[in-house]
C-alpha positions as CSV (number, residue, x, y, z in Angstrom):
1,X,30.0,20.9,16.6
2,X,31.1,19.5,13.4
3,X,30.5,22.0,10.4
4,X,31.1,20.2,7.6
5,X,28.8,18.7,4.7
6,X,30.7,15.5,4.5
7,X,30.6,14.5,8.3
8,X,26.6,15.7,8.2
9,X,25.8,13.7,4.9
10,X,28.2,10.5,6.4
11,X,26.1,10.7,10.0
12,X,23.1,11.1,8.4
13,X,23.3,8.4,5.4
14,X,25.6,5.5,6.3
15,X,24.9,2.0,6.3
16,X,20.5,1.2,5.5
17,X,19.9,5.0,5.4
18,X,22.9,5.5,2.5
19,X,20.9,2.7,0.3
20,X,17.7,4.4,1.5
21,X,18.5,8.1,0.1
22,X,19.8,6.2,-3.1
23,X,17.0,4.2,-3.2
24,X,14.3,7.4,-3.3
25,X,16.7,9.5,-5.1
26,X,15.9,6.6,-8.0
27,X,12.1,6.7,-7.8
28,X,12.8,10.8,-8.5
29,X,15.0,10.1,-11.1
30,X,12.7,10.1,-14.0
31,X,11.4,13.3,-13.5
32,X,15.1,14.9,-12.5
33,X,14.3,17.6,-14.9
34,X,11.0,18.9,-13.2
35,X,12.7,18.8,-10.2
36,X,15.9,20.8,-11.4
37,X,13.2,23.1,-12.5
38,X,11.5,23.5,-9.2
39,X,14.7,24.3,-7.8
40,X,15.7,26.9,-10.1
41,X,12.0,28.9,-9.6
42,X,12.9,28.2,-6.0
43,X,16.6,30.6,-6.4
44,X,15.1,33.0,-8.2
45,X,12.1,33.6,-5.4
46,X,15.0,33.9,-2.8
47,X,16.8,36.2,-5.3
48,X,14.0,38.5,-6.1
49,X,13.4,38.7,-2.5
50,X,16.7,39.5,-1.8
51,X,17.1,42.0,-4.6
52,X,13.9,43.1,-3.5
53,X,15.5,44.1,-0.2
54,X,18.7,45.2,-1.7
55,X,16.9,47.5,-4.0
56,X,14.3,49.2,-1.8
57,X,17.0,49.9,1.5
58,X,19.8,51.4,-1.7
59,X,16.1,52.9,-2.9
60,X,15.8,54.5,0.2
61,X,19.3,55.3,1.2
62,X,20.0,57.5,-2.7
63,X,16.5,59.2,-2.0
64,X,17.4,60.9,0.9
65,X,19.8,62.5,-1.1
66,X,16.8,64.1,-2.9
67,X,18.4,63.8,-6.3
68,X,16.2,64.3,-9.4
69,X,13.6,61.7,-9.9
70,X,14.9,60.2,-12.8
71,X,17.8,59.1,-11.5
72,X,16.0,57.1,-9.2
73,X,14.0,55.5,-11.7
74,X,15.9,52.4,-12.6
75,X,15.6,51.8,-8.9
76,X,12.1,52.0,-8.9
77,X,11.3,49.9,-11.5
78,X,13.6,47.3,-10.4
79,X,12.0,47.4,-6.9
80,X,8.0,47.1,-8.7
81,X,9.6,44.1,-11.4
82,X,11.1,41.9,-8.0
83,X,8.0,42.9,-5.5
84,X,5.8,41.2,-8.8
85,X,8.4,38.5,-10.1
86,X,8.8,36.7,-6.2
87,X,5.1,36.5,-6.0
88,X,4.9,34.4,-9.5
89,X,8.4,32.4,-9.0
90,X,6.7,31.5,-5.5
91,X,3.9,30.6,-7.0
92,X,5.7,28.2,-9.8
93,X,7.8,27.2,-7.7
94,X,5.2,25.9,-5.0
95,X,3.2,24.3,-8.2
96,X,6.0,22.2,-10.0
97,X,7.5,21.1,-6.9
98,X,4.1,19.7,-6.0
99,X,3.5,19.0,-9.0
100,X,7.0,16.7,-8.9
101,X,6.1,15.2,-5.8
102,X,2.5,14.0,-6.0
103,X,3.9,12.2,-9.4
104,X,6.4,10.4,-7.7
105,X,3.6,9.2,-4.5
106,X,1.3,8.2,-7.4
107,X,4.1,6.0,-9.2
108,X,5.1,5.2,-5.4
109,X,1.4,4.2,-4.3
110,X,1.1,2.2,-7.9
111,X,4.5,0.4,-7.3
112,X,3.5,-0.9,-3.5
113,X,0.2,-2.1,-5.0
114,X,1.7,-4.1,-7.7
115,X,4.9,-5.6,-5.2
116,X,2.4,-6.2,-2.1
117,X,-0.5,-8.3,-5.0
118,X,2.4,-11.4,-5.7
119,X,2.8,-11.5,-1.7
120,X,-0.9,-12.4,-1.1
121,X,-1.9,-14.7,1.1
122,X,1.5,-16.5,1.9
123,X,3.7,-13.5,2.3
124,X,1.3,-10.9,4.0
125,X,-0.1,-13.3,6.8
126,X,2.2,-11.5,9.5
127,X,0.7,-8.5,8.5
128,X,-2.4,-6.2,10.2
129,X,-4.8,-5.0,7.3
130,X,-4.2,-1.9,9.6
131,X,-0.3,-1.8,9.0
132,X,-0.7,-2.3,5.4
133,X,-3.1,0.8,5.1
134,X,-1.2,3.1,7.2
135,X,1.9,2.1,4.8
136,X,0.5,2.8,1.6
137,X,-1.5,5.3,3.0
138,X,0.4,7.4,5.6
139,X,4.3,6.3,5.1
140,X,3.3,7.0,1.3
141,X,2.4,10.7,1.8
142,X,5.4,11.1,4.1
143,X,7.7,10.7,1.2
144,X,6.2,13.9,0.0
145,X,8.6,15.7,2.1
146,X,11.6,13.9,0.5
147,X,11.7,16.3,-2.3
148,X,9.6,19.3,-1.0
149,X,11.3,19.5,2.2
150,X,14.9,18.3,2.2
151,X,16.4,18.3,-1.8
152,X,14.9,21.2,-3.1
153,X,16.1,23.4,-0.1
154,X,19.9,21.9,0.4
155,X,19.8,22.7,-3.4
156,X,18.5,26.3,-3.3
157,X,20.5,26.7,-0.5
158,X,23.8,26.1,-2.2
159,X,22.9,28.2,-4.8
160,X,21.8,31.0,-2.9
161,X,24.8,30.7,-0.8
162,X,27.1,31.0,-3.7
163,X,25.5,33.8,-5.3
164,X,25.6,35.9,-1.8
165,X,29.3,34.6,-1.0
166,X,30.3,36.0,-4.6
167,X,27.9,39.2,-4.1
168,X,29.5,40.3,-0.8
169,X,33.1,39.2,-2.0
170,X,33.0,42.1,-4.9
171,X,32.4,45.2,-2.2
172,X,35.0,43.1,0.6
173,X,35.7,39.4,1.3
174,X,35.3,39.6,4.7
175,X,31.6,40.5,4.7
176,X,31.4,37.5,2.6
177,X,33.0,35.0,4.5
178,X,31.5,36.2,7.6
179,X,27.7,35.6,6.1
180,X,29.5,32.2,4.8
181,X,30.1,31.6,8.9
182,X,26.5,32.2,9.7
183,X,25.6,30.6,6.7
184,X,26.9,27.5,7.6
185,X,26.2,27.3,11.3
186,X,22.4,27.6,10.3
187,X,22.3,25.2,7.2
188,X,24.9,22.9,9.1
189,X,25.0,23.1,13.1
190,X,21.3,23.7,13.2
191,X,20.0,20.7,11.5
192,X,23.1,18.4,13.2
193,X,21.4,19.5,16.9
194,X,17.8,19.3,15.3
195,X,18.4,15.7,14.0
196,X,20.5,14.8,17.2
197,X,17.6,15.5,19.0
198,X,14.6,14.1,16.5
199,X,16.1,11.2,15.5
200,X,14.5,8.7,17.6
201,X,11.4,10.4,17.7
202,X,10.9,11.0,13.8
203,X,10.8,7.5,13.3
204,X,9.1,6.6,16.5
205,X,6.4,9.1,15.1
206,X,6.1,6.8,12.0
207,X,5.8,3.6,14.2
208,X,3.3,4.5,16.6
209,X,1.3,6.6,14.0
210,X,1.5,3.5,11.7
211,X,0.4,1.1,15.2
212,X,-2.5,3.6,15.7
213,X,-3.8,2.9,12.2
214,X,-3.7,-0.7,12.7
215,X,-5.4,-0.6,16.2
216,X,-8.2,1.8,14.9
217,X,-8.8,-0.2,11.8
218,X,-9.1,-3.6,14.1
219,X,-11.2,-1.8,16.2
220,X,-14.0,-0.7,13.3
221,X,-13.6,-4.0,11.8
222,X,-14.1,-5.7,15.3
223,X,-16.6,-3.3,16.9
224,X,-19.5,-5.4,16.9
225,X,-17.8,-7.9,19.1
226,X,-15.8,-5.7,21.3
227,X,-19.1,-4.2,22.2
228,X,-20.6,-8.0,22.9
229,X,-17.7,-9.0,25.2
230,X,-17.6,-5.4,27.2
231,X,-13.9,-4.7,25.8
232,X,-15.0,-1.3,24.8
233,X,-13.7,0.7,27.8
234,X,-10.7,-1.3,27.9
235,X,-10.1,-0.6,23.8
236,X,-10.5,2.8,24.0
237,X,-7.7,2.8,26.6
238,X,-5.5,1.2,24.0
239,X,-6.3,3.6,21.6
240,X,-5.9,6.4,24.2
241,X,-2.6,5.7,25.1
242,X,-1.3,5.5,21.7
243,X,-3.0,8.7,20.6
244,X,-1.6,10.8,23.7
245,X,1.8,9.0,23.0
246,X,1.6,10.5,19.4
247,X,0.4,13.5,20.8
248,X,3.2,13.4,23.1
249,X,6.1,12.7,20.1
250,X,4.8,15.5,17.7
251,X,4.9,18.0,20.6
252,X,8.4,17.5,21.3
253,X,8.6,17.3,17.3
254,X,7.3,21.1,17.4
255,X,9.2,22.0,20.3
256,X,12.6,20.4,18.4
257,X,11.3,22.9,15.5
258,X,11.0,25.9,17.2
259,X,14.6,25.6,18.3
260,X,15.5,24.8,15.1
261,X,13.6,28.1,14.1
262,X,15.1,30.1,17.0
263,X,18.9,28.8,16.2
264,X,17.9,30.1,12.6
265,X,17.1,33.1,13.4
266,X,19.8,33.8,15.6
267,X,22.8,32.9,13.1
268,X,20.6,35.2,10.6
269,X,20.9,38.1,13.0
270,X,24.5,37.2,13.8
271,X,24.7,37.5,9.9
272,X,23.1,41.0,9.6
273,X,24.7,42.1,12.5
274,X,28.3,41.0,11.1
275,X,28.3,42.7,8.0
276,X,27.2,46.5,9.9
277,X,30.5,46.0,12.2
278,X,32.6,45.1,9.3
279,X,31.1,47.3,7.1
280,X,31.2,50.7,9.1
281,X,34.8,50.8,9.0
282,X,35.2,50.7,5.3
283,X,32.7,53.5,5.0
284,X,34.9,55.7,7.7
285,X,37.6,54.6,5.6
286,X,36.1,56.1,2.0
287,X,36.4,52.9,0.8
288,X,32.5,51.7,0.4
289,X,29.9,54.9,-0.2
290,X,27.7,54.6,2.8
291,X,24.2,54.1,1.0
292,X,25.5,50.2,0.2
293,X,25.4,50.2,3.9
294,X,22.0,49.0,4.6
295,X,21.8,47.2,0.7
296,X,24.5,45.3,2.4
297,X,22.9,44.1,5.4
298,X,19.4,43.4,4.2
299,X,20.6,40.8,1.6
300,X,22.6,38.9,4.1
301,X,19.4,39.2,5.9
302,X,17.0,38.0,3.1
303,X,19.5,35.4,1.7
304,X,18.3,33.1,5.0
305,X,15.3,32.8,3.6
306,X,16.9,30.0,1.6
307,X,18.4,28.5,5.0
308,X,15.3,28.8,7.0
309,X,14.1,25.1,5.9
310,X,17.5,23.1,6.3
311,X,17.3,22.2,10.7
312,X,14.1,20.8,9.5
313,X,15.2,19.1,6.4
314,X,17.2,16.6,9.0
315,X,14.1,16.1,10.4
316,X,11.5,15.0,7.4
317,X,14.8,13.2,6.1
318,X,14.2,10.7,9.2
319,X,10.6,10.3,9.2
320,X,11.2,9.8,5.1
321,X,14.1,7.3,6.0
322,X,11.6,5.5,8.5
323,X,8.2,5.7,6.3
324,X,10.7,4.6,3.2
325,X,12.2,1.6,5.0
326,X,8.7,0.3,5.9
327,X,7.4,0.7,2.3
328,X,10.4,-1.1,1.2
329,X,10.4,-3.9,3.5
330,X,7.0,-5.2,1.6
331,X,8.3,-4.4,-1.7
332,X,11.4,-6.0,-1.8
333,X,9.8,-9.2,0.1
334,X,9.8,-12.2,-2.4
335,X,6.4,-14.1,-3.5
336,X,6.1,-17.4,-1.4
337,X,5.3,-18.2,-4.8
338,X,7.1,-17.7,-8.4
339,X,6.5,-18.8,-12.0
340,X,9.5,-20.9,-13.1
341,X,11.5,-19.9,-16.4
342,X,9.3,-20.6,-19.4
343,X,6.5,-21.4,-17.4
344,X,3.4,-22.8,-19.5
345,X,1.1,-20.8,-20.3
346,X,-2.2,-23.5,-20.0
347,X,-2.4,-27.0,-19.5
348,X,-5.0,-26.8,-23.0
349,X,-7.0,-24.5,-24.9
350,X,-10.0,-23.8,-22.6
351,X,-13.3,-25.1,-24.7
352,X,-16.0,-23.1,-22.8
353,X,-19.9,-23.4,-23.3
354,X,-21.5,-20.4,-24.7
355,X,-24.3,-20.6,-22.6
356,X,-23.8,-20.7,-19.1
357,X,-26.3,-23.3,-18.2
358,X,-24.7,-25.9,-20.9
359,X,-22.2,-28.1,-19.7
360,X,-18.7,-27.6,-21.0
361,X,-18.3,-28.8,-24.7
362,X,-15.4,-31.9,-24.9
363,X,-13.3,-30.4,-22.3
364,X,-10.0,-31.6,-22.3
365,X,-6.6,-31.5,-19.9
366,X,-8.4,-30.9,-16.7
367,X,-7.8,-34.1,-14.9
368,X,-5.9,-34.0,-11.5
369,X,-3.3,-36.2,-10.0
370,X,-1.9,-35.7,-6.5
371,X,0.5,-38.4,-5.1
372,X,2.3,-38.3,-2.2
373,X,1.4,-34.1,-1.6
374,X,3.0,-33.2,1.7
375,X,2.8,-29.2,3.5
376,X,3.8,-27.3,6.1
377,X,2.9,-23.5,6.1
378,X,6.7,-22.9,8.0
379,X,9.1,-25.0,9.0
380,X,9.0,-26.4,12.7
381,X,5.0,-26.2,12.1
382,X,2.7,-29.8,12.0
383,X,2.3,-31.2,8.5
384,X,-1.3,-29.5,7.4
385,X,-0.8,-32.7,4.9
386,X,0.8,-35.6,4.6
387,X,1.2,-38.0,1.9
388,X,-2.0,-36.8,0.3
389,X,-2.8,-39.2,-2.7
390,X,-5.8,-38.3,-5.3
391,X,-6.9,-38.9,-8.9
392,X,-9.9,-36.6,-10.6
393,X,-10.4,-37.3,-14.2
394,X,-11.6,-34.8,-16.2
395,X,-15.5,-34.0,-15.7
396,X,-15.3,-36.5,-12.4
397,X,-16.1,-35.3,-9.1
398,X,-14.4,-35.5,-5.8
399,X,-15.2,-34.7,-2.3
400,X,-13.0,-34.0,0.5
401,X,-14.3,-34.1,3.9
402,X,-13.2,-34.2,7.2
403,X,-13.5,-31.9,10.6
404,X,-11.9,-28.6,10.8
405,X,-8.2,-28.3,10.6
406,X,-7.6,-31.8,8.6
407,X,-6.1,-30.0,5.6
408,X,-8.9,-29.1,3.3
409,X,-9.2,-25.6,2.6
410,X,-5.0,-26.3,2.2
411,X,-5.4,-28.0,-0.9
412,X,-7.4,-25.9,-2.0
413,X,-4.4,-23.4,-1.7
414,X,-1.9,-25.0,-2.8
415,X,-4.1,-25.8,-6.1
416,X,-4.2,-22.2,-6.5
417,X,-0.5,-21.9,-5.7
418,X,-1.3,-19.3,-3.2
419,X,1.5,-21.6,-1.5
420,X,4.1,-23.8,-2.6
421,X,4.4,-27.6,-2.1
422,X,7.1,-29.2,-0.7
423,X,7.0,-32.7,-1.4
424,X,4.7,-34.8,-3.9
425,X,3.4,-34.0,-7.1
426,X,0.4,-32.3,-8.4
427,X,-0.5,-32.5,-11.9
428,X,-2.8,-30.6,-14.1
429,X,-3.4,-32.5,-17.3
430,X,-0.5,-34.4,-17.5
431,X,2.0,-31.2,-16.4
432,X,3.3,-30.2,-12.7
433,X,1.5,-27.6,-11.6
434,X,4.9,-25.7,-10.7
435,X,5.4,-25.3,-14.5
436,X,1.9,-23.4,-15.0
437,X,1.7,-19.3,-14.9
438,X,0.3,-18.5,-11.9
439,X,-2.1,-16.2,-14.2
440,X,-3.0,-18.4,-16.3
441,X,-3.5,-21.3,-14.3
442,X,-6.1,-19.3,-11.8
443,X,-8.1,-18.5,-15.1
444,X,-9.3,-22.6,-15.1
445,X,-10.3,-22.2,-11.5
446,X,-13.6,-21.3,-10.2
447,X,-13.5,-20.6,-6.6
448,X,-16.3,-20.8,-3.7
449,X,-14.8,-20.1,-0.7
450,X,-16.0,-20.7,2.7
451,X,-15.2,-16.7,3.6
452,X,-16.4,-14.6,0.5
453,X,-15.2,-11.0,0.1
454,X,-17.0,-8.7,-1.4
455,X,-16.0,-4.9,-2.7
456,X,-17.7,-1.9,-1.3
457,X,-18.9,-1.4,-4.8
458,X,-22.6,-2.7,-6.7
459,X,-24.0,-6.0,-7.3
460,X,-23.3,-5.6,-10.8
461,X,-19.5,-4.7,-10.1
462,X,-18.8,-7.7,-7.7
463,X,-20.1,-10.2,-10.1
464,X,-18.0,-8.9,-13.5
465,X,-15.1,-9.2,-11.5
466,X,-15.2,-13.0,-12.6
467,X,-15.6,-12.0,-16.3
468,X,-15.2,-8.2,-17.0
469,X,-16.0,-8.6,-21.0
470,X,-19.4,-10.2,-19.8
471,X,-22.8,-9.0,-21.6
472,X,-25.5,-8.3,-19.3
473,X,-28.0,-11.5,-20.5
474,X,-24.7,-14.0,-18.8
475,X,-24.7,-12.2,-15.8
476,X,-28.4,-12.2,-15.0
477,X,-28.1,-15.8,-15.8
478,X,-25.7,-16.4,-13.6
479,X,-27.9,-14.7,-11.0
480,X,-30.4,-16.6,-11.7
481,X,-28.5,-20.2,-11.5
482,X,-27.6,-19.0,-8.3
483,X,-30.7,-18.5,-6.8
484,X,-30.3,-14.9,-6.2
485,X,-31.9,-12.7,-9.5
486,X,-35.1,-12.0,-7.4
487,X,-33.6,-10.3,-4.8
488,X,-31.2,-8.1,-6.8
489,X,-34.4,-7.3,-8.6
490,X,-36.0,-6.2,-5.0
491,X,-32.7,-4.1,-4.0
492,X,-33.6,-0.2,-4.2
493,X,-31.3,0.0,-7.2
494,X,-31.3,-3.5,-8.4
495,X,-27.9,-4.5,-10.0
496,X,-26.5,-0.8,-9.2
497,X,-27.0,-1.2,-5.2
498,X,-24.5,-0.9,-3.3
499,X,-23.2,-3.7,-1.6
500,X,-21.5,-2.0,1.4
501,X,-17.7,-3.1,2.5
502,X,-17.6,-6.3,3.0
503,X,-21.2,-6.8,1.5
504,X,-22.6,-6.0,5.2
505,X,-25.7,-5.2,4.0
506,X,-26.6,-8.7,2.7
507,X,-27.3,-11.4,5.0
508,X,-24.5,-14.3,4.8
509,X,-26.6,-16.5,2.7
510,X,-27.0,-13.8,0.0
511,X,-23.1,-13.1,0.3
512,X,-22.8,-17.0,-0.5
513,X,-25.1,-16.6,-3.2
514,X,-23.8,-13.8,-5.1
515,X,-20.3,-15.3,-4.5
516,X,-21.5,-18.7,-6.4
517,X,-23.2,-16.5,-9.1
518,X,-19.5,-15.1,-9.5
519,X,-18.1,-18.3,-10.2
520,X,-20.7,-18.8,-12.7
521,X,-20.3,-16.0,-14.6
522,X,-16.8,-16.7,-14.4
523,X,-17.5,-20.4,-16.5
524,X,-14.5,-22.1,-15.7
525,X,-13.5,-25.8,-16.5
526,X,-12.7,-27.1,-13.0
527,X,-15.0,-26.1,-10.1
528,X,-13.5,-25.6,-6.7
529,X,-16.2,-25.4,-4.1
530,X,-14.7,-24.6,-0.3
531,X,-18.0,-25.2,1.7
532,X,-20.2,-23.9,-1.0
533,X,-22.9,-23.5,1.1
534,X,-22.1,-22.4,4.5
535,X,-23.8,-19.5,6.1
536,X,-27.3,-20.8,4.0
537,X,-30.3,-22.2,5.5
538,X,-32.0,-26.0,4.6
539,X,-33.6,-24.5,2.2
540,X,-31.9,-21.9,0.4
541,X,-28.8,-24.6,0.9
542,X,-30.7,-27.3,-1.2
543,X,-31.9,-25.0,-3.8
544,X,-28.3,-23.5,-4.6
545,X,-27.0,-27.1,-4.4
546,X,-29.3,-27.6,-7.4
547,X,-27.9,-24.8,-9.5
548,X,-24.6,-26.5,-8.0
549,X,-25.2,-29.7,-9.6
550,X,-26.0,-28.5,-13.0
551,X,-23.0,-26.4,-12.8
552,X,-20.7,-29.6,-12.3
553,X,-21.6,-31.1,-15.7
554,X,-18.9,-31.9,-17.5
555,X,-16.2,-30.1,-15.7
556,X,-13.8,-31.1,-13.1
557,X,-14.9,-30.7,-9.4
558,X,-13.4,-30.7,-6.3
559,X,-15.7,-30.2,-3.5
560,X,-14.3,-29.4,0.2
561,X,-16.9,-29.7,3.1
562,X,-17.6,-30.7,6.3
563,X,-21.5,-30.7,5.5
564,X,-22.5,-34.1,4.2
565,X,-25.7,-33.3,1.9
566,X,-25.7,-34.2,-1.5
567,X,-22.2,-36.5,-1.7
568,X,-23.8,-39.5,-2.9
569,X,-23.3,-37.9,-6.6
570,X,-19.2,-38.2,-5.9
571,X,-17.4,-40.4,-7.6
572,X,-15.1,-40.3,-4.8
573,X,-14.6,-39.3,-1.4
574,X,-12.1,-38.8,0.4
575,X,-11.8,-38.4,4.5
576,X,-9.0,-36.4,6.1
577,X,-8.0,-36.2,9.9
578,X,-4.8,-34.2,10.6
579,X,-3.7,-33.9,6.8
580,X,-3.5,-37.7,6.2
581,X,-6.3,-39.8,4.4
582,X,-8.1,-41.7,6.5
583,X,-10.8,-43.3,4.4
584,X,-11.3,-43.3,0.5
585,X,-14.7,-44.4,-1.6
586,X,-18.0,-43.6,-2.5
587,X,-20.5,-42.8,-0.1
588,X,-22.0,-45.8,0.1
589,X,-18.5,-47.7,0.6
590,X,-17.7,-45.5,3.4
591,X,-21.1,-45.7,5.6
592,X,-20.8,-49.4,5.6
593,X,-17.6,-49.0,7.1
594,X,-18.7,-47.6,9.9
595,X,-15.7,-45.4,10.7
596,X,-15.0,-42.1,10.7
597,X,-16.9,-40.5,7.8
598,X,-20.0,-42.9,9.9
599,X,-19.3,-41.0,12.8
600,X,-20.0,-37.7,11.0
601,X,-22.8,-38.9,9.3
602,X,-24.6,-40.0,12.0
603,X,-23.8,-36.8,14.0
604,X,-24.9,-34.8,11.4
605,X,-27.8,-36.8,10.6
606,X,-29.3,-36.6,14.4
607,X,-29.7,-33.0,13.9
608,X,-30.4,-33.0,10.3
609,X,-33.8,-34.4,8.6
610,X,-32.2,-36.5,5.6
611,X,-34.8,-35.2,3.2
612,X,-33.5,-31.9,3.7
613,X,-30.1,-32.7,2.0
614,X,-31.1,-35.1,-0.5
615,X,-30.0,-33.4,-4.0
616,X,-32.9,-33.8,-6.8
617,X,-33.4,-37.0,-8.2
618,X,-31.6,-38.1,-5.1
């Protein structure tokens, strides 16, 4: 066994886990003198309990000498003032570490937030929603025991350890160098077997908790359609198996503590039991007066209090290593996407309307250019598009079309800069869209997508997420542009219902709806509409296409669909098919072709009356 603080602290922190300790020792930094002050209410609650001890077995020992009362009153006072003073330094103590702690998660939870939002979408695709909650959730509030269970006791520790060594030294330095023996064989060997035999499973603990999360989390999200395809048994084997394989690691986790415990306790014994044999002897001898006999051997005894967390400190050190390494991996991940050096801060002043059914007044600096746009999502993967060429003016209008997987909703992307291009040019009136903040260049954008989230929050919440500084009169207009005012008004709560996670309890259409009312409210001067209408029925389809169309005067559009209805207002259209272009022109142009946008027409047409899509005035 190797008994020394430099082999333990090079075993247990070399290579990652070295620039892991440093790493979290950082994030406690800032509050280095909350923490110095936890660990000073933390010595003098071992102290008082071991002058406590001392004090009442002396106490003892001089009473039954039945001397006068008041010479045993300085004893008695000292033993009420410690009994008192270790209740309220435990209590302090208990509090400001905490205290300390819960800061540190909170600054912890805050950082993670703000390092994972850059990393959205591109960077967090390989990710399970369920692995990213466990991390900030569960890996988060492992940390805890980073300063609660492993620095503040090594550091009370060393203090108490000093303080006892230099106690016992004063009546004989033997007594003190054997409690130093014991001392170190619990607060040294102990933790070195403990975290020989927890280190795999401390941070198996962490994965398998954290692939538990992720499981359960698919499984609520999915449940509907595990039940349809009769995967429930089978799931809830999955989930089984992992559960009784935590189950499984946290038992031999206790078991691995309780030997920690009993290891503890038997070098505390050893202790107690060292300083009575080498203690006797000096009393035969007349050299120490036999009431320090028992003084003696119940403060080595109560000084372990202070050791009595260190086997497990090894332990929480490798779940906190694991949990930390985790955390870190996402926040030191770089954005897929970054703003260059002096990026610009807008293409233009944005002129917007002050009413939201007006069209924008002389908007300027919104016109589009895209020549030659080529993009793969990872290398080795097909081109999603290739040599993608495409002018919309200012105000104009442009569709793309084409069947799934041609590259639309892409575009859309990289127009956001969720992603990067690789090759070809976009520009944003008249400056790559590279040199553009991403921030300020999402401002311009108002977004339909195909697959609208919605927070588990009101009506009224979901909607001022466009436009927070809204007044109440823009947003019920916007409701109303969208088609969807009257049913709000019919909710239980109107605007203050609750829209349930994911906005389950509105039907898809309404989820469409409310998501186009968003855009509204959020007024901005180019329109991007990602199948605008999918999930709504003929009807409710052509009426929001209606608000849709009123919305697209005088501001840049770009439509994505694979619906037909209501194109022949385009000033373009374009057809993809495997990220290429395969056909370019009005509608018009493009059915007397007869090729592929033909093909879908017709298709589409066989199932669809052609009243039904025609747009008003049409």
């Amino acid at each position: 066994m190797r008994n020394s603080y430099a082999v333990a602290g090079y075993e247990c922190f070399r290579g990652v886990g070295m620039k892991t300790f440093v790493r979290l020792w950082k994030l406690m930094a800032p509050h280095w003198k909350k923490m110095l002050g936890a660990a000073m209410l933390g010595f003098l609650t071992v102290a008082s309990n071991m002058g406590l001890m001392g004090a009442s077995a002396l106490l003892i020992a001089r009473a039954a000498l039945r001397p006068p009362v008041l010479d045993l009153l300085t004893l008695i006072v000292g033993v009420r003032f410690l009994g008192i003073s270790r209740a309220v330094f435990r209590y302090l103590e208990r509090y400001v570490s905490h205290d300390v702690a819960f800061r540190v998660l909170s600054q912890l939870r805050v950082k993670f937030y703000r390092a994972i939002e850059p990393l959205a979408p591109a960077r967090l695709a390989d990710y399970r929603s369920g692995d990213l909650l466990s991390r900030i959730v569960a890996d988060v509030e492992t940390l805890e025991n980073f300063y609660v269970r492993v620095l503040a006791p090594t550091l009370v520790a060393l203090m108490i350890l000093a303080v006892v060594f230099v106690f016992l030294a004063w009546f004989d330095l033997k007594l003190a160098f054997a409690v130093l023996g014991s001392f170190l064989a619990a607060g040294v060997g102990a933790p070195l077997v403990v975290r020989f035999l927890s280190r795999k499973t401390g941070r198996r603990v962490v994965e398998v908790r954290a692939t538990l999360h992720a499981n359960l989390v698919d499984s609520i999200q999915g449940m509907g359609e595990i039940a349809a395809f009769g995967q429930t048994r089978r799931r809830q084997e999955q989930v089984g198996a992992l559960d009784r394989e935590l189950m499984s690691l946290q038992g031999r986790m206790a078991g691995i503590a309780g030997l920690s415990g009993a290891l503890t306790s038997l070098a505390m014994n050893l202790a107690m039991w060292s300083v009575l044999v080498l203690a006797i002897p000096l009393v035969s001898r007349g050299t120490l007066d036999w009431t320090y006999l028992a003084m003696l051997a119940l403060t080595a005894l109560s000084s372990f209090e202070a050791v009595t967390p260190l086997p497990l400190a090894f332990q929480y050190l490798e779940e906190s290593f694991a949990a930390a390494q985790r955390l870190f991996e996402i926040t030191d991940a770089q954005p897929a996407v970054q703003d260059l050096p002096g990026a610009l801060s807008g293409p233009l002043p944005v002129h917007l309307s002050k009413s939201l059914s007006e069209p924008l007044s002389e908007p300027r600096g919104y016109n589009l250019q895209v020549d030659g746009l080529s993009f793969r999502y990872a290398q080795g993967e097909p081109w999603a598009l290739r040599g993608l060429d495409l002018a919309l003016p200012e105000g104009g209008r442009v569709a793309i079309v084409g069947p799934s997987g041609a590259g639309k909703s892409t575009l859309v992307n990289l127009l956001l800069r969720f992603w990067d291009y690789e090759h070809g040019s976009i520009r944003l009136g008249g400056h790559e869209l590279k040199k553009y903040r991403q921030e300020d260049l999402r401002r311009l954008f108002g977004v339909v997508a195909q697959h609208t989230h919605l927070f588990n929050a009101t009506v009224r919440e979901n909607l001022l997420l466009a436009r927070p500084e809204s007044g109440e009169d823009e947003m019920i207009q916007a409701a109303r542009d969208a088609r969807i005012h009257d049913f709000i008004q019919s909710l239980p709560q109107g605007y203050d219902t609750y829209v349930g996670e994911g906005g389950f309890k509105l039907s898809g259409g309404q989820r469409q709806r409310l998501a186009i009312a968003r855009a509204l409210l959020k007024n901005s001067p180019i329109l991007v509409l990602d199948e605008p209408t999918a999930g709504l029925d003929p009807v409710t389809e052509q009426e929001v296409m209606k608000a849709i169309h009123r919305l697209m005067e005088g501001r840049t559009t770009l439509v994505i669909t694979h619906r037909l209805a209501g194109l022949e207002i385009m000033d373009g259209i374009l057809v993809l098919k495997a990220g290429r272009v395969m056909e370019r022109g009005r509608q018009e142009t493009l059915l007397e072709q007869r090729g592929l946008y033909r093909k879908m027409w017709d298709l589409q047409h066989q199932i669809f009356p052609d009243d039904v899509y025609r747009p008003e005035g049409g």
